[in-house]
N, C-alpha and C positions, 0 to 999 in steps of 0.2 A: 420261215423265220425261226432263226434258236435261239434259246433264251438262256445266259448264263448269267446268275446272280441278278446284276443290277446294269448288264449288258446287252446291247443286243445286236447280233450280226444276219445281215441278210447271205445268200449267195450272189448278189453282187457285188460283196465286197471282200474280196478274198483272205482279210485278217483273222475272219471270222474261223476259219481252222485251226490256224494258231493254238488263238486262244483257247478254244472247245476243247482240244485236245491238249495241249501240254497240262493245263494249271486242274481242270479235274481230277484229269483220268489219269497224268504220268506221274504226277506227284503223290496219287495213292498209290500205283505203281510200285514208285520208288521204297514206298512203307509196307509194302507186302512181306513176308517170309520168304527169303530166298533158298528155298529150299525146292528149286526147282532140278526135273534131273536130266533135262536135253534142252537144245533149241532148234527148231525149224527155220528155215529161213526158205522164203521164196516170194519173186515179184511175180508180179500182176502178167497174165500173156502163157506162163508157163507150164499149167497145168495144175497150180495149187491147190487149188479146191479139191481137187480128185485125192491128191495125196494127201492133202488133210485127212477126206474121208476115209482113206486108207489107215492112217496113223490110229484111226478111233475102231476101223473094225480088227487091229491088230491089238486094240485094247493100253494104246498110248498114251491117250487122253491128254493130248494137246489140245491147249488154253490159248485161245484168241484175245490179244490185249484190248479187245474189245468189251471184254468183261469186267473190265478194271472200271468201268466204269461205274459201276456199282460194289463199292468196296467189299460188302456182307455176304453181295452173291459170289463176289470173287474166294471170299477167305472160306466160303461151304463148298464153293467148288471144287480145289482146292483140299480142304480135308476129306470130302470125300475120294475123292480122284487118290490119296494117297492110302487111305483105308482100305479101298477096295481092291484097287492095282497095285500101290505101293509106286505108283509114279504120274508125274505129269511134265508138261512139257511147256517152256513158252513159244509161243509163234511172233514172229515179224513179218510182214510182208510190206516191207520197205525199206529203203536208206532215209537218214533225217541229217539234215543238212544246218538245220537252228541248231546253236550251240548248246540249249537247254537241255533238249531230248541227248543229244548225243552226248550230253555229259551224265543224264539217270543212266544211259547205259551203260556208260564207261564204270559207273557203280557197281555194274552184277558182277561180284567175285569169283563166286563158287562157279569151277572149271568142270564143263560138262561134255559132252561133244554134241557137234553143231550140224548140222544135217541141210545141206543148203541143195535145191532142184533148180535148176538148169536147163535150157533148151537156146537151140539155133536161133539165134539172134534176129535172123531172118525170119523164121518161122513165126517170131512173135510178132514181129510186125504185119508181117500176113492176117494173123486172126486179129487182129487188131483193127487192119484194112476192113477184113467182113464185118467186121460190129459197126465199123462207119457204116458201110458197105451197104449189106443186105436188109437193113430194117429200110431203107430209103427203097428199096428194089423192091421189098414187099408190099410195103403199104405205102410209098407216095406221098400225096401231099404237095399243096403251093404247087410251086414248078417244078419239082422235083418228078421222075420218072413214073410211072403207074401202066399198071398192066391193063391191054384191052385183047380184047377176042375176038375170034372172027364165026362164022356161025356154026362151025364145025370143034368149036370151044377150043380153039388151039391160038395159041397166044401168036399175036404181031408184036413183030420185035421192030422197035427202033435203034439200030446198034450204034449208030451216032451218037444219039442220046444216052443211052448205057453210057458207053465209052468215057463221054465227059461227066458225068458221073462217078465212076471208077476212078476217074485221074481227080476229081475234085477231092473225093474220099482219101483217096491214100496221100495228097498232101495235106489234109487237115491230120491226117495224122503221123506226119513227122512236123506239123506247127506243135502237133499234142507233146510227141515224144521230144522234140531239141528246141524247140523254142517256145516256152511255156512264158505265161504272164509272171514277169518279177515275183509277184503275191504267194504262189504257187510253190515256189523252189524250196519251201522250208522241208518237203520230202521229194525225193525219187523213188517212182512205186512200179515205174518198167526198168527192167533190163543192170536191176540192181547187185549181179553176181560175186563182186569184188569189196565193192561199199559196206553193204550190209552186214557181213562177215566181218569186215573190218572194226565196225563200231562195238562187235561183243566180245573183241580179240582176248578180254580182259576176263572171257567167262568161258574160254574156250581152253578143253583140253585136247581134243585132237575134230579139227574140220574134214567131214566129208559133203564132197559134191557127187548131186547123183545127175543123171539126164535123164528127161522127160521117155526116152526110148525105154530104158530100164523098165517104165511101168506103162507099156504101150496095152499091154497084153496081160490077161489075168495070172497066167501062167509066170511073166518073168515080171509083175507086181508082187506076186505071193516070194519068188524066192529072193530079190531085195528087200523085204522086209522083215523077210526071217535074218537076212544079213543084218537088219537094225536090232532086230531083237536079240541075238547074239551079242553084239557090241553093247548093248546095255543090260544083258544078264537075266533074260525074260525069255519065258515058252516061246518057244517059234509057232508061228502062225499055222493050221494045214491045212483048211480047206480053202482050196483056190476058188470056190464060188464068192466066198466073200469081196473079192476083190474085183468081182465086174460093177464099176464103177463108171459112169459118162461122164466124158471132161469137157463137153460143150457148152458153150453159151454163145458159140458162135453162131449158131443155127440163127434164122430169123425168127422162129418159133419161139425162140427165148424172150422173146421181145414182142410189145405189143397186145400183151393180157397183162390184166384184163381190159376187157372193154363190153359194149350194151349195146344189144338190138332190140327191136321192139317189134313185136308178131302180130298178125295177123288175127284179130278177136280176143285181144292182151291188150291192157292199159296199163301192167307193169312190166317195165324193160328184163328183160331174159340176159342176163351176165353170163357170157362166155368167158374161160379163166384154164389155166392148169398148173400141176402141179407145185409151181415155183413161183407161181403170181396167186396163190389163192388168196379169195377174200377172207379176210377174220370171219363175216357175218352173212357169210354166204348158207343158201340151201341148197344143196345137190338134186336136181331133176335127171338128169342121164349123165349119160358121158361117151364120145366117138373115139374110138383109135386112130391117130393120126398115123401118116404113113411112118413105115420103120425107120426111125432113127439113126440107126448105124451107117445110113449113108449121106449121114450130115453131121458125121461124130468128124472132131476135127485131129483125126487119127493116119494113120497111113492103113490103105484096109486091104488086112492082110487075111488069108484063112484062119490066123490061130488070134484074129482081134478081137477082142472082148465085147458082148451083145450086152447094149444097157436096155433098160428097160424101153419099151413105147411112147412115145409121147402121146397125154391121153387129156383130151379136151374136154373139161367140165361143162354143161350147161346148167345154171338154175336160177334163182333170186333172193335179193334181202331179206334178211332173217326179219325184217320190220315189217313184211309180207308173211308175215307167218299163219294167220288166218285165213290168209288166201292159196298158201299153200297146196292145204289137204284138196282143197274142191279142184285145183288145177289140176292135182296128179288123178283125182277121180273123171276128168272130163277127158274121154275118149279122144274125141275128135280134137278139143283144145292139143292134149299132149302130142296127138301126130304133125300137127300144124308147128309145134316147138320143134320137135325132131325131124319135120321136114328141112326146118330151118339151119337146124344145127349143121344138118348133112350136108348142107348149099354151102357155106361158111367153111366146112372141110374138103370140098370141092375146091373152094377157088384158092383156099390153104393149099391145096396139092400142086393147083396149077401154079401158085407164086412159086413154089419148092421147086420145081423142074428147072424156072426160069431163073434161080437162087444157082441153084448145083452147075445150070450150062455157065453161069458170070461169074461166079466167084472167084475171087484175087486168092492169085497163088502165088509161092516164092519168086518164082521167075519173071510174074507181072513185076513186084518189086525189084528188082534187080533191073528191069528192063527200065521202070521207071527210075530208077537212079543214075542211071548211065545215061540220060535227057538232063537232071539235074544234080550238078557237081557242087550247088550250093551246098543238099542234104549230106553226100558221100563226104563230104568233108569236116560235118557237123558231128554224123555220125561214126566216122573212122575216132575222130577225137576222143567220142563219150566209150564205142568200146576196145581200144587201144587200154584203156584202166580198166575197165569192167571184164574183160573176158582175158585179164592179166593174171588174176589169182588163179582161177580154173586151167588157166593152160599149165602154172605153175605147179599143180598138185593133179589134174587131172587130162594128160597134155593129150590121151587118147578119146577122150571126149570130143575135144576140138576136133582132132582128126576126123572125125565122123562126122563134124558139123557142114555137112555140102556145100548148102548156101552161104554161107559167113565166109568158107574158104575162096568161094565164090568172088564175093565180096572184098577180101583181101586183094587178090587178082586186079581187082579195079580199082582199089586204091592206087594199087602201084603203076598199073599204066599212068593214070591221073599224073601221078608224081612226077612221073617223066615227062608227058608231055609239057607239063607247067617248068 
C-alpha cells in the first residue's frame, strides 16, 4: 500500500502510478535548477544499469529522477555532483505517454546532448523471456515446473513440460510488452528508442545513439566513453579495469533472495541472501562462492568479455538475534551444521544453473515463436516500425548489425504477401 497525502492506492489499481509519480516527484522536478549538462536515455531490457554504472565510474554523475523524490536530497546532490565534477546528468529510462509528464519535459530548455543506448529488439525480448523464464525453472512452485534427481544427483528432465513452460513465458511477455492493461500505458519502459528522444527534442543539442555491443567488453566500454567524455569536454577515462561491470539480472540467481532455512539444533532461521537482495538487518555468518558468473552474464562470450565479479551467497541472521549471535559463531559443531547447510543449498543452486543455461530462451526461440503467432509480428512490427525509425535515421549502421530484428523484418514481409 502507498500512501500519498490523503490518498491511497494499492497495486491493484493501477492509477496508483500516476498519481505517485507525476504530482510528487515531477512537479519538484519541474522546480529544479536546470542547469543540467547531458541526458541519458535508455529502456528497460537494454543494458542500462551497466551503463549507468559506467557513466559514475567515468565520473558523470548521472541523477536518477528517482531522486526527485526528495527535493533537498535532490538539490545536495546536485550541488555537490557540480562542485566536485562540475557536471551531472539527468537519466530517463522511459517514454511517458500522459500529457502531464510529457509537457514538464517539453519544459527542459537548456540544449545538451543526449546519449540514448540501444540494443537488438529482439535481444530484448529474449532477456526478457528469461526473467519470465528462469525464476519459474528454478524454484517452481504450484504447478509450475520443479527440479527432481535421480540418485546419481543428475536432474530428470521433463521436456514436455519445460517446453510449455517456455511457450507460456514468452507469450506473457509480449501480453507484457504490446498489450498492456489500459492503466499502464501512461509510460512505455521497453523498447523506447525513438519516443523517449523525442519528448526532450526541446533540450537537445545533438542526439547520440550508442549500441549495447559498443560496451560488451571492458576494452571497447572504456574507449566509448572516453568518446563521451570528449563530446562533453572532460578527462578521458584510462583504466579499463573500471569498466568490468555485469549487465545481468537475467540469471535466476538474481531472483529469489532472500529467503530462510532453519537448521538443525537452531530455533532461529539462517537467511540466505546476496549481494543485491541484502537485508538492511542482517548478521553475516559466512559466505559460499556460487559458480562463475560469466557464463550466465547475458553477453555474447567472447575471449576479450569482461569477468564480473562472483556471485557470493551470504549466510547469517536478524540483527534482533544479536545476543544469540556471538554463542553461535562460538559453537563448533552448531557453525558446521549452518555450513553444512549452506553448502546443500549451493549444491542444488548449481544443479538448477546447469538446468537454467541447457533451457534458456534465445533469439531464435523468439523468432521461432513468432512465426506460430502472426497476431504478436503484427503488434509488434507496428510498435517498432516508429521506434527503431530514429536510430536507423542517425545511426543506420547500428541496425545493420542488428541480426535478429533484420531477421525479423524478413518475416514481416513474407507475412505481407502472403495476406
Amino acid at each position: 500500500m502507498n500512501r500519498n497525502r490523503n490518498w491511497y492506492y494499492s497495486f491493484d489499481n493501477p492509477t496508483w502510478k500516476e498519481n505517485l509519480w507525476v504530482k510528487p516527484i515531477w512537479t519538484q522536478f519541474y522546480k529544479m535548477p536546470q542547469n543540467y549538462s547531458y541526458i541519458n536515455i535508455g529502456s528497460h531490457g537494454v543494458g542500462y544499469a551497466a551503463w549507468l554504472e559506467m557513466c559514475k565510474v567515468a565520473n558523470l554523475c548521472p541523477m536518477d529522477l528517482s531522486l526527485y523524490h526528495r527535493i533537498d536530497f535532490a538539490r545536495h546532490y546536485v550541488r555537490v555532483a557540480k562542485e566536485q565534477s562540475g557536471i551531472f546528468g539527468i537519466t530517463l529510462d522511459k517514454s511517458y505517454q500522459d500529457s502531464l509528464r510529457k509537457k514538464i519535459l517539453s519544459k527542459l530548455q537548456r540544449k545538451v546532448p543526449v546519449f540514448c543506448l540501444v540494443r537488438d529488439p529482439i535481444s530484448v525480448i529474449k532477456s526478457f523471456g528469461n526473467v519470465f523464464f528462469l525464476p519459474y525453472l528454478r524454484y517452481g512452485g504450484g504447478d509450475t515446473f520443479s527440479v527432481t534427481l535421480d540418485k546419481k544427483n543428475r536432474e530428470i528432465e521433463n521436456l514436455q513440460e519445460i517446453e510449455n513452460l517456455k511457450l507460456r513465458c514468452i507469450n506473457d511477455v509480449f501480453i507484457f510488452l504490446l498489450d498492456l492493461h489500459p492503466g499502464w500505458t501512461k509510460t512505455r519502459p521497453h523498447l523506447c528508442y525513438t519516443s523517449a528522444p523525442e519528448q526532450v527534442k526541446n533540450a537537445t543539442k545533438e542526439l547520440y545513439y550508442f549500441d549495447m555491443q559498443s560496451i560488451v567488453t571492458s576494452k571497447q566500454s572504456l574507449q566509448t566513453f572516453r568518446n563521451i567524455c570528449e563530446i562533453l569536454n572532460l578527462p578521458k577515462p584510462q583504466d579499463e579495469s573500471l569498466f568490468d561491470i555485469s549487465f545481468s539480472k537475467e540469471s535466476f540467481l538474481y531472483y529469489g533472495f532472500p529467503f530462510k532455512h532453519v537448521v538443525r539444533g537452531l530455533d532461529i532461521p539462517i537467511i540466505y541472501t546476496n549481494t543485491w537482495n541484502l537485508v538492511s538487518d542482517f548478521l553475516e555468518m559466512g559466505k559460499i562462492r556460487i559458480v562463475d558468473s560469466i557464463i550466465r552474464k547475458d553477453l555474447p562470450i567472447v575471449e576479450q568479455a569482461q569477468y564480473s565479479n562472483d556471485y557470493i551467497m551470504l549466510f547469517g541472521i536478524q540483527s534482533k538475534y544479536k545476543t544469540q549471535y556471538y554463542q553461535i559463531l562460538e559453537d563448533e559443531n552448531l557453525m558446521k551444521n549452518i555450513t553444512d547447510a549452506a553448502q546443500e543449498v549451493h549444491n542444488q543452486l548449481e544443479v538448477s544453473d546447469l538446468l537454467c543455461r541447457k533451457h534458456r530462451i534465445d533469439e531464435q526461440y523468439v523468432l521461432d515463436f513468432l512465426k506460430k503467432a502472426p497476431k504478436w509480428i503484427q503488434k509488434l512490427q507496428h510498435l517498432l516500425q516508429y521506434e527503431v525509425s530514429g536510430v536507423l535515421s542517425r545511426r543506420p549502421d547500428i541496425v545493420a548489425n542488428w541480426k535478429y530484428y533484420l531477421e525479423f523484418e524478413e518475416m514481416c514481409k513474407v507475412l505481407d504477401k502472403l495476406q
